[in-house]
C-alpha positions as semicolon CSV with decimal commas, in nm:
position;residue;x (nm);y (nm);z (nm)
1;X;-2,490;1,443;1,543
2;X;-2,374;1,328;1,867
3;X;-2,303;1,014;1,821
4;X;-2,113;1,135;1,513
5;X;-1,877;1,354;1,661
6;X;-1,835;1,026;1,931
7;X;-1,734;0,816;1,676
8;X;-1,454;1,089;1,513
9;X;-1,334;1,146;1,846
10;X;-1,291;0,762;1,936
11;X;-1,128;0,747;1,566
12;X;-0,895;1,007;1,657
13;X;-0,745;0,899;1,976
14;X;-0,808;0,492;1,846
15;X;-0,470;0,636;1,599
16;X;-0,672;0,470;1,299
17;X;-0,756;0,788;1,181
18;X;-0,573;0,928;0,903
19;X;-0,618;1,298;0,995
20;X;-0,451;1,165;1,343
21;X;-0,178;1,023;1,237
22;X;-0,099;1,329;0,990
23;X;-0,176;1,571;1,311
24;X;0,099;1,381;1,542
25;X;0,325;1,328;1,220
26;X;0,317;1,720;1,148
27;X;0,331;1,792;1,533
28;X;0,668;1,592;1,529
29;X;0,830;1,694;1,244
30;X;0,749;2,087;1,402
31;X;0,877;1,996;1,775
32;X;1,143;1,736;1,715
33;X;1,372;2,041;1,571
34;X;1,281;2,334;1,751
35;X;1,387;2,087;2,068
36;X;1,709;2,010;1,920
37;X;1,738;2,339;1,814
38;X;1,699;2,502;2,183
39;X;1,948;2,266;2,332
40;X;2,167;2,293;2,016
41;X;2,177;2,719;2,122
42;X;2,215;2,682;2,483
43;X;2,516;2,395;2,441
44;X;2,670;2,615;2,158
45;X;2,662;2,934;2,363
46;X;2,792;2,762;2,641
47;X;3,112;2,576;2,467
48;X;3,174;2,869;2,314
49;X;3,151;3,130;2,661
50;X;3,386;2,879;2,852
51;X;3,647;2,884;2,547
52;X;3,622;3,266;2,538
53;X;3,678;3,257;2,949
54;X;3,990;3,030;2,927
55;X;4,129;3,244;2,632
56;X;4,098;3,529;2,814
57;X;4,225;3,439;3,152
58;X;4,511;3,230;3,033
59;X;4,614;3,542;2,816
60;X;4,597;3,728;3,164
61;X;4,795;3,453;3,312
62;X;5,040;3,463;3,016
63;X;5,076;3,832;3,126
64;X;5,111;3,761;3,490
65;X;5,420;3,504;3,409
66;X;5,583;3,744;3,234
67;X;5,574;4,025;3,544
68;X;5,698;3,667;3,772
69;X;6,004;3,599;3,538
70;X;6,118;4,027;3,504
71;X;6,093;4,025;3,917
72;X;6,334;3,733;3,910
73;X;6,015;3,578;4,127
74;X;6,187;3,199;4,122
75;X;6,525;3,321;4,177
76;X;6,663;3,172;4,468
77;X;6,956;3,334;4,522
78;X;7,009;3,618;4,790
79;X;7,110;3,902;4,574
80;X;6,837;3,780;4,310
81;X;6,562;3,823;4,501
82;X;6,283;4,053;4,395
83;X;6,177;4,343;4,589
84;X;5,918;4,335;4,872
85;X;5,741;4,607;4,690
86;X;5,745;4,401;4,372
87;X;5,623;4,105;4,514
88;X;5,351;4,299;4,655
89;X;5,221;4,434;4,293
90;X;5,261;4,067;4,171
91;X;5,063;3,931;4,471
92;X;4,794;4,201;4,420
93;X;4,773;4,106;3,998
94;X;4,742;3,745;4,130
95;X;4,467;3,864;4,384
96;X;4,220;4,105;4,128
97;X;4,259;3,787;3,878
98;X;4,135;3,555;4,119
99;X;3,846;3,817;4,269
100;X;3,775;3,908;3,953
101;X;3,689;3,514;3,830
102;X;3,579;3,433;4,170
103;X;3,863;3,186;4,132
104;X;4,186;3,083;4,300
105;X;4,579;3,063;4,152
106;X;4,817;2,871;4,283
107;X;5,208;2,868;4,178
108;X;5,350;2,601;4,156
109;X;5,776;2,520;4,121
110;X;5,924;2,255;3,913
111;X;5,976;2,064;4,292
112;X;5,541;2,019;4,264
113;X;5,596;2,277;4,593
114;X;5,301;2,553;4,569
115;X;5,477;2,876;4,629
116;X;5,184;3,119;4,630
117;X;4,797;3,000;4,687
118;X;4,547;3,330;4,691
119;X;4,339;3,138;4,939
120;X;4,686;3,140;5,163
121;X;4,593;2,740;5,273
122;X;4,845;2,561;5,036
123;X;5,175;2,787;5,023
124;X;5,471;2,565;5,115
125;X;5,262;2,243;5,072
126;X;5,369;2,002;4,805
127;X;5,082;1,907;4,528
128;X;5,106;1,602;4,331
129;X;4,834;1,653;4,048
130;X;4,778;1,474;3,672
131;X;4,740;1,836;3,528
132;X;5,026;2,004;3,682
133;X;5,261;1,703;3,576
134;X;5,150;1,730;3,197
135;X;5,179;2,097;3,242
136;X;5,573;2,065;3,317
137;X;5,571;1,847;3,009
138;X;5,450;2,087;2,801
139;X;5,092;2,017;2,774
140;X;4,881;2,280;2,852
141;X;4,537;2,146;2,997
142;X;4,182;2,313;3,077
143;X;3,854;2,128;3,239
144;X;3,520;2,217;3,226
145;X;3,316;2,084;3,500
146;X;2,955;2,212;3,483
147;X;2,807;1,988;3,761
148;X;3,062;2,132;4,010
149;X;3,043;2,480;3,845
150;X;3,431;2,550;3,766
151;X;3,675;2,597;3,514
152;X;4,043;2,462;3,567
153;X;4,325;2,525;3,383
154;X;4,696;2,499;3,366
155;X;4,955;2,702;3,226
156;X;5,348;2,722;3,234
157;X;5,601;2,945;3,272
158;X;5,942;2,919;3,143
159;X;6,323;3,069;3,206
160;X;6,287;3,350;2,862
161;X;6,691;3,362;2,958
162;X;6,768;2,986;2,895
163;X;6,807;2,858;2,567
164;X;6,623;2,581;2,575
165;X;6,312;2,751;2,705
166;X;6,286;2,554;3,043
167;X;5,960;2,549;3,243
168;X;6,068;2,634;3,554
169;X;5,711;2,673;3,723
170;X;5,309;2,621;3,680
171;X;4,987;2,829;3,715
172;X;4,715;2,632;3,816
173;X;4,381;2,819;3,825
174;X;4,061;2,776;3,921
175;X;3,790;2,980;3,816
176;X;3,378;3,037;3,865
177;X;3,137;2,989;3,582
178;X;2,834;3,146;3,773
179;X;2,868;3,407;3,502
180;X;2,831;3,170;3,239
181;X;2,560;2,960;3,389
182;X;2,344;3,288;3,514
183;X;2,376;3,368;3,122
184;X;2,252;3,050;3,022
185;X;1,969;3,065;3,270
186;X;1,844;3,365;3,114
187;X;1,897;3,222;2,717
188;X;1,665;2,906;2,863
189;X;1,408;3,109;3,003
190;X;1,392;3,298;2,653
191;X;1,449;2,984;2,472
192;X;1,182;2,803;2,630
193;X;0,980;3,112;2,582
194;X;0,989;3,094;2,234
195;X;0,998;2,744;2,191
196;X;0,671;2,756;2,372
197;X;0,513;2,976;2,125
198;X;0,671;2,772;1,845
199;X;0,467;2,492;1,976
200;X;0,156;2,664;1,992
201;X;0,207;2,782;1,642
202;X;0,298;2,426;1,545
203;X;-0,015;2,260;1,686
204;X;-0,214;2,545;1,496
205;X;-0,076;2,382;1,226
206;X;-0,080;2,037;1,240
207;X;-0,462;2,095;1,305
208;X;-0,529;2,265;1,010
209;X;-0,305;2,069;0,784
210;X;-0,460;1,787;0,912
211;X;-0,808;1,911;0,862
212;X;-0,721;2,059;0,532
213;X;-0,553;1,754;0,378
214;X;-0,785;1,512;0,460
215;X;-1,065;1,707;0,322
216;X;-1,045;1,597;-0,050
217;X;-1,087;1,143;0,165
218;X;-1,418;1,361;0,314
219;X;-1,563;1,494;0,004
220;X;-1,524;1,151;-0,152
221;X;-1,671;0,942;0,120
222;X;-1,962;1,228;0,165
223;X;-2,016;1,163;-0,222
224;X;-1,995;0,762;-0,244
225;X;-2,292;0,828;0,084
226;X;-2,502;1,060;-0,167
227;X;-2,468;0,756;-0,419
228;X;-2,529;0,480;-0,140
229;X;-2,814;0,684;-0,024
230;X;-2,972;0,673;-0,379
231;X;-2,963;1,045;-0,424
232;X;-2,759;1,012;-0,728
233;X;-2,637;0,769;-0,951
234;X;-2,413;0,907;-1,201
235;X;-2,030;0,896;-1,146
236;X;-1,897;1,099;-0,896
237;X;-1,573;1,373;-0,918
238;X;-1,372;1,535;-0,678
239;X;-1,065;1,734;-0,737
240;X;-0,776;1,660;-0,480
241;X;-0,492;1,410;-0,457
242;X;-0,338;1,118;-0,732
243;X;-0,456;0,944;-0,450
244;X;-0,810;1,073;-0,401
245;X;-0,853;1,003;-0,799
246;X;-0,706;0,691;-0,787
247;X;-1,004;0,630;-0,520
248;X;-1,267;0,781;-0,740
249;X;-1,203;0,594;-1,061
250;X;-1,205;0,277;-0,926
251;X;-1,536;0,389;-0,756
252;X;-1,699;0,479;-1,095
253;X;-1,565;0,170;-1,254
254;X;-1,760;-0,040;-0,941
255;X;-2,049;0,154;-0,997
256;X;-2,027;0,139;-1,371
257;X;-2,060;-0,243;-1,348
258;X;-2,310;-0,235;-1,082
259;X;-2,504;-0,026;-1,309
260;X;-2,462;-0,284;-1,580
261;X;-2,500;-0,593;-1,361
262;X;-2,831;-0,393;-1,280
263;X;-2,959;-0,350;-1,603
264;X;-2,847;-0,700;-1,676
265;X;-3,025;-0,834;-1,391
266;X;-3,371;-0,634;-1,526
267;X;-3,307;-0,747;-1,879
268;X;-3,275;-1,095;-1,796
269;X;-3,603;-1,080;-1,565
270;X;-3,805;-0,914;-1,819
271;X;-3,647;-1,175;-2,072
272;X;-3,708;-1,484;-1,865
273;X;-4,065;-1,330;-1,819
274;X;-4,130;-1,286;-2,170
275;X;-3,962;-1,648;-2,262
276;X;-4,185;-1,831;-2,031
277;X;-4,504;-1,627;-2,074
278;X;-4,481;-1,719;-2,402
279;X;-4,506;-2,079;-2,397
280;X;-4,758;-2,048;-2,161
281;X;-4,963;-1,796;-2,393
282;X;-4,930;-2,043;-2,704
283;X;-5,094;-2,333;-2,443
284;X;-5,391;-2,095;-2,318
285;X;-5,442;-2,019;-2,692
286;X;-5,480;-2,386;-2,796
287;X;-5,715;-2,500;-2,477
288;X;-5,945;-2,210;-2,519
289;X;-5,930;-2,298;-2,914
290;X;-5,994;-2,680;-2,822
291;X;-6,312;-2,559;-2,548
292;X;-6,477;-2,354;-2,847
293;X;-6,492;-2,591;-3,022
294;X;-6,736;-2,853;-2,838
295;X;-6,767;-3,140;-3,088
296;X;-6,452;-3,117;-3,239
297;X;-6,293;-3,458;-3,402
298;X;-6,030;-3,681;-3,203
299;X;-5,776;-3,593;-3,476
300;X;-5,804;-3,195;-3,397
301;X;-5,768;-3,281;-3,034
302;X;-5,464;-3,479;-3,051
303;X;-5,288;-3,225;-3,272
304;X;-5,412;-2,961;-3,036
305;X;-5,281;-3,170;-2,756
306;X;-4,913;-3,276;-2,904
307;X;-4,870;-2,866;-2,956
308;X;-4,909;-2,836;-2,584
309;X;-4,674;-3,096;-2,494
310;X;-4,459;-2,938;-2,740
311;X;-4,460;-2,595;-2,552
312;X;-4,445;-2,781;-2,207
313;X;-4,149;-2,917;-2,323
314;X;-3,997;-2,591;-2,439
315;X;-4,110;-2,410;-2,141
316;X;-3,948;-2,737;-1,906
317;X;-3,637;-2,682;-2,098
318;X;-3,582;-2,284;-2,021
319;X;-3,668;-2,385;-1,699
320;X;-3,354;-2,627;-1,683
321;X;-3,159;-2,433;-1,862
322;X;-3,231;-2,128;-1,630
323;X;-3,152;-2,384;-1,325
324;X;-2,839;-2,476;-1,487
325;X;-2,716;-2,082;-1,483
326;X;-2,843;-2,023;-1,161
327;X;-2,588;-2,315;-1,041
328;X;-2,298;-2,181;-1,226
329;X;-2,335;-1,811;-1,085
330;X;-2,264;-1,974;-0,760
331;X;-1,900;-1,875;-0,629
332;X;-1,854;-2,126;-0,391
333;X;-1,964;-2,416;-0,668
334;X;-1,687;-2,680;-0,665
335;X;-1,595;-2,894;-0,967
336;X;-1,588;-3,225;-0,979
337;X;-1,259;-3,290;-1,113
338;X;-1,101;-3,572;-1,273
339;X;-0,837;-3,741;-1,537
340;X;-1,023;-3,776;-1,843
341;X;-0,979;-3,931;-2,236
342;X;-1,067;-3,606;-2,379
343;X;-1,109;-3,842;-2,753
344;X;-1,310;-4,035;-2,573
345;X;-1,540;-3,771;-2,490
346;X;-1,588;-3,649;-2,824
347;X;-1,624;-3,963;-2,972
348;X;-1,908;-4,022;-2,731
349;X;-2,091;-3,685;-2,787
350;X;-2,069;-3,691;-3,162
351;X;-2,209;-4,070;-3,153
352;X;-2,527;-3,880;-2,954
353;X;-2,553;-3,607;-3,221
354;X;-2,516;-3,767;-3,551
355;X;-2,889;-3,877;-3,565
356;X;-2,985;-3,504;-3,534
357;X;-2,739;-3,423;-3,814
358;X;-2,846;-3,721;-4,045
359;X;-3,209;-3,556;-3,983
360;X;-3,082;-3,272;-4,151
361;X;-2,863;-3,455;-4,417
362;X;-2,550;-3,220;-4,218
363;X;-2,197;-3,436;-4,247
364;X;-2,037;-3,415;-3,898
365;X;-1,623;-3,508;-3,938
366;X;-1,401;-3,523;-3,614
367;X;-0,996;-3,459;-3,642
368;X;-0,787;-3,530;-3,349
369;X;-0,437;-3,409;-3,395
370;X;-0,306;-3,662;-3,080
371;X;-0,452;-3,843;-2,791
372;X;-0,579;-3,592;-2,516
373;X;-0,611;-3,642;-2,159
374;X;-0,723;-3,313;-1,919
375;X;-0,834;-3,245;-1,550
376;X;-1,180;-3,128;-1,609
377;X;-1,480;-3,187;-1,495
378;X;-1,666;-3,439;-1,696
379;X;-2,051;-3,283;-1,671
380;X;-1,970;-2,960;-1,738
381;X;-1,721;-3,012;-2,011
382;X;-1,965;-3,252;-2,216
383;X;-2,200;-2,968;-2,165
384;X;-2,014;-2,726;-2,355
385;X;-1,918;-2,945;-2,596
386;X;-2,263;-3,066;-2,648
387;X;-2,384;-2,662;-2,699
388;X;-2,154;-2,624;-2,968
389;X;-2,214;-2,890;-3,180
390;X;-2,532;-2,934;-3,143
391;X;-2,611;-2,538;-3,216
392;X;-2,308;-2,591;-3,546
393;X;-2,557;-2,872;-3,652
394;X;-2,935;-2,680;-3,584
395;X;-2,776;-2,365;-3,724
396;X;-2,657;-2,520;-4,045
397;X;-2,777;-2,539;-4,421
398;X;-2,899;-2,859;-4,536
399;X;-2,634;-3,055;-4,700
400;X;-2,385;-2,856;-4,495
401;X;-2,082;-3,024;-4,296
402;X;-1,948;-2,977;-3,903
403;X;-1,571;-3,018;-3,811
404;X;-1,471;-3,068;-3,457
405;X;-1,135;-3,095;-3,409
406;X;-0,932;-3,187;-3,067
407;X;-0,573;-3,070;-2,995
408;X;-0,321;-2,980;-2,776
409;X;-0,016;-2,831;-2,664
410;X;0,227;-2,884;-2,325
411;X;0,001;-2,663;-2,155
412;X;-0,371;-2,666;-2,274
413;X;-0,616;-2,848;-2,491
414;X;-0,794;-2,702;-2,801
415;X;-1,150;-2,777;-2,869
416;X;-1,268;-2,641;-3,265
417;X;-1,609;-2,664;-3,392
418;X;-1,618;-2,513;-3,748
419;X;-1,967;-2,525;-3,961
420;X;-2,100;-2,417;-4,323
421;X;-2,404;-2,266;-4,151
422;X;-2,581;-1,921;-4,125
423;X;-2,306;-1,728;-3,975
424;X;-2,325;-1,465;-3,741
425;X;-2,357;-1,098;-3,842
426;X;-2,067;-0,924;-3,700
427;X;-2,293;-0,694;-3,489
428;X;-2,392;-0,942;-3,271
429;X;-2,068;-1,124;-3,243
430;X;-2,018;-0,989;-2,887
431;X;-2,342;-0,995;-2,742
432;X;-2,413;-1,400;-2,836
433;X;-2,316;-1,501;-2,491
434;X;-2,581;-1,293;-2,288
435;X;-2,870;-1,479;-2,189
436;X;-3,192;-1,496;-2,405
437;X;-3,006;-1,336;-2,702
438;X;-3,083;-1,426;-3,024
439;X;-2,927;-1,420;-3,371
440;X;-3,234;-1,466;-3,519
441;X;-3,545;-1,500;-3,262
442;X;-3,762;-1,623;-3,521
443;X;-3,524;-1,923;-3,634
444;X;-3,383;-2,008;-3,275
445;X;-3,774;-1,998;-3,179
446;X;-3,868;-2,278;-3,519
447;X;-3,560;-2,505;-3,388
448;X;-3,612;-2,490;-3,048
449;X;-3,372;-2,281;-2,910
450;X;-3,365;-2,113;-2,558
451;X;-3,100;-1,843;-2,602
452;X;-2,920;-2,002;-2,273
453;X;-2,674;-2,252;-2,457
454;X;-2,387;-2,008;-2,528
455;X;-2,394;-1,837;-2,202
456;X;-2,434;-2,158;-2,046
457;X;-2,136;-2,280;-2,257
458;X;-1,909;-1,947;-2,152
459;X;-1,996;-1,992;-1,746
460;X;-1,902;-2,335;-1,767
461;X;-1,534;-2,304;-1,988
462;X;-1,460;-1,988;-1,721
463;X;-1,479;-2,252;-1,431
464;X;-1,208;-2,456;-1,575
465;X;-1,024;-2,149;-1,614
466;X;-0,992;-2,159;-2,015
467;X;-1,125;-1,906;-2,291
468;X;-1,410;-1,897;-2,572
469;X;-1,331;-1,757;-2,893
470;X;-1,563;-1,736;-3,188
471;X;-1,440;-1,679;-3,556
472;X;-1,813;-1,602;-3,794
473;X;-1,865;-1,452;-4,175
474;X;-2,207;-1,403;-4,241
475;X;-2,357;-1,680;-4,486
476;X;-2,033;-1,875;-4,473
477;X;-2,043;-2,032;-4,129
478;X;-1,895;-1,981;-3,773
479;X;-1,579;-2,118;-3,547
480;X;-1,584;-2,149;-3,230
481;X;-1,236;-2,204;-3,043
482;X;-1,217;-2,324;-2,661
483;X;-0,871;-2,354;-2,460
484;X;-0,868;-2,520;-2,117
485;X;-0,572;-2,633;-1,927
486;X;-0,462;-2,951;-1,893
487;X;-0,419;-2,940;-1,534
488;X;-0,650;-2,791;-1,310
489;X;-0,469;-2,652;-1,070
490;X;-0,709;-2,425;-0,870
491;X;-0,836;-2,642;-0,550
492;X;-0,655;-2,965;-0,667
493;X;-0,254;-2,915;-0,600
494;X;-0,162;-3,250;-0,536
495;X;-0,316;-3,397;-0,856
496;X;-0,121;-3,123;-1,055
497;X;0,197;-3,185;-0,895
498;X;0,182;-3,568;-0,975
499;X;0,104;-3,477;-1,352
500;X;0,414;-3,242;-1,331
């Protein structure tokens, strides 16, 4: 259990876990926005608290203009000049403001000469400044510095008695946002408050929708164990994902075949058992016959003695044959490819087989369409060519007739054996390429058949990467139809580009 709950943990932090990765991706989709989403607060309530603060004191400024222009403040002319008591109340508006923003004003004439400072350090002092010379343009201007911690803007005041609305002097102003940032202080702390518990909340979840949707990959690997373990065998469900079923049916397809590969592999044991125990059963029967019979006549004995041989040879064949399989079955078998005169061939095998079919008075014809020449491999071809005529010829009537016929096309050749024999019954037209399965036992037994030749036949066209058709009527005859490419192309690219 411990070593269990090592090797999840290692899994986990190793980030090849799946329920990992859909932990961190849920923890980031939950965190990444309720980040941007505290800074997005705090930087919106600040923009907007420093435009509210510059509205408001440059309508206060606005205000303060206004009194400067009535009180004839710029006037420089002796009997222009505004009272001492005026002046005072001016001073005093141009004092709270500054208090009150924890600021400073200064006044400033069209000559860039600062006529009233409410520190009192700059009056009479001349101040050249980027802000104050826009200002006298016409701009108004307004800078928020939040390192330093102030606001400073600019604003103009013009001559309401001249027509053409001339700015005879500028307020620049400085003022404190300790307000604002103590504010935004206090929104962080409850920001980060709550994004705190947001993350909390979000790690509760990414657990358990990491838990929770990896559940249905658990059930299915906890089942495929029950199978592995042999505690069941039959398919397995479980209800979750498109995914999750996509996993399960090709499971029960693997386990399908394994199941049939299985009972293949016990049906051919019990079959190769039963075809050589029976040879070997007909030879115990003839010695003990032979030993009964103590003064039995040379004649008996050699009769006795060419039915052994004849099941020695029988049983020596299924034993080749079975050898022959056993070599095909092999993955990493290579074949031994080369450029051959597929007429040639057939030519060849038929000149072998003709004696057997004069034996049984059975006319063998050959038709080649055009002059064939393939990349195969020459043993195993002549193999399966041999299988199929020879069975066309044992599996005929007498009198009957075999057709081969070779063709081909830009891209593969055609091999067709055609016969007048016994036909297959269409019942057993799919299962004639297993091994040890017979048509008729007691016939393929009388002419010597092994029940290997077709699925000998089949392993060895699949190698050359071609297809095995068979065409039968029952009591008319059978076809059989091979197509193999001209170039082999698996394992042997150079040979195939040269033919190209």
């Amino acid at each position: 259990m411990i070593a269990k709950i090592f090797r999840e943990l290692k899994a986990f932090l190793s980030m090849r876990s799946l329920q990992t990765r859909m932990f961190l991706v849920v923890l980031v989709a939950g965190l990444v926005p309720s980040v941007i989403m505290r800074y997005g607060i705090l930087g919106s309530y600040e923009e907007r608290s420093v435009q509210q603060r510059i509205s408001t004191v440059q309508n206060q400024l606005m205000i303060v203009g206004n009194h400067l222009i009535s009180n004839n403040y710029f006037n420089t002319k002796p009997e222009g000049y505004t009272s001492s008591v005026s002046r005072e109340v001016i001073d005093a508006e141009l004092e709270m403001i500054s208090n009150l923003y924890e600021g400073r004003v200064m006044i400033i004439d069209s000559g860039l000469k600062v006529l009233k400072d409410t520190y009192g350090i700059s009056e009479g002092k001349t101040i050249i400044s980027e802000e104050v010379i826009k200002c006298f343009q016409g701009q108004i201007t307004n800078n928020y510095d939040s390192e330093h911690g102030y606001i400073e803007m600019t604003t103009f005041i013009t001559d309401a008695g001249s027509d053409t609305g001339e700015i005879i002097a500028v307020m620049l102003t400085s003022i404190s946002n300790e307000s604002i940032a103590a504010n935004l202080e206090v929104l962080g702390r409850n920001a980060l408050i709550l994004e705190s518990l947001m993350i909390v909340v979000i790690v509760a979840m990414a657990i358990v929708l990491s838990v929770v949707m990896t559940r249905p990959f658990n059930r299915v690997t906890e089942a495929i164990n029950e199978v592995k373990a042999g505690y069941r065998d039959e398919s397995i469900f479980v209800q979750g994902y498109a995914e999750t079923d996509h996993i399960v049916d090709a499971f029960n397809q693997l386990l399908k075949r394994m199941r049939t590969l299985d009972n293949s592999r016990q049906e051919f044991v019990e079959n190769v058992s039963h075809e050589l125990k029976t040879p070997m059963a007909a030879i115990k029967v003839l010695a003990d016959s032979l030993l009964a019979q103590g003064d039995a006549p040379a004649e008996l004995y050699r009769e006795f003695l060419e039915d052994i041989a004849s099941e020695i040879d029988r049983e020596n064949q299924i034993i080749t044959d079975l050898l022959a399989l056993v070599k095909m079955d092999k993955k990493a078998q290579e074949l031994n490819i080369v450029s051959l005169n597929m007429n040639e061939l057939v030519e060849l095998i038929l000149k072998r087989l003709r004696p057997i079919a004069r034996k049984k008075d059975v006319e063998v014809v050959f038709e080649s369409i055009r002059p064939v020449v393939a990349e195969v491999d020459e043993v195993k071809m002549t193999l399966v060519m041999t299988n199929l005529v020879e069975n066309a010829i044992k599996y005929n009537k007498e009198h009957g007739w075999v057709k081969v016929e070779l063709d081909a096309d830009h891209q593969y050749f055609i091999f067709k054996v055609s016969d007048s024999g016994l036909g297959i019954p269409e019942d057993s037209l799919a299962h004639i390429y297993e091994r040890f399965y017979r048509v008729d036992k007691s016939h393929s037994r009388e002419i010597g058949g092994t029940g290997l030749g077709l699925a000998i036949t089949k392993s060895s066209v699949l190698m050359h990467r071609g297809s095995i058709t068979v065409a039968s009527v029952e009591g008319e005859g059978t076809s059989f139809t091979v197509k193999v490419p001209l170039i082999h192309t698996v394992g042997n690219a150079v040979l195939a580009a040269e033919r190209v």
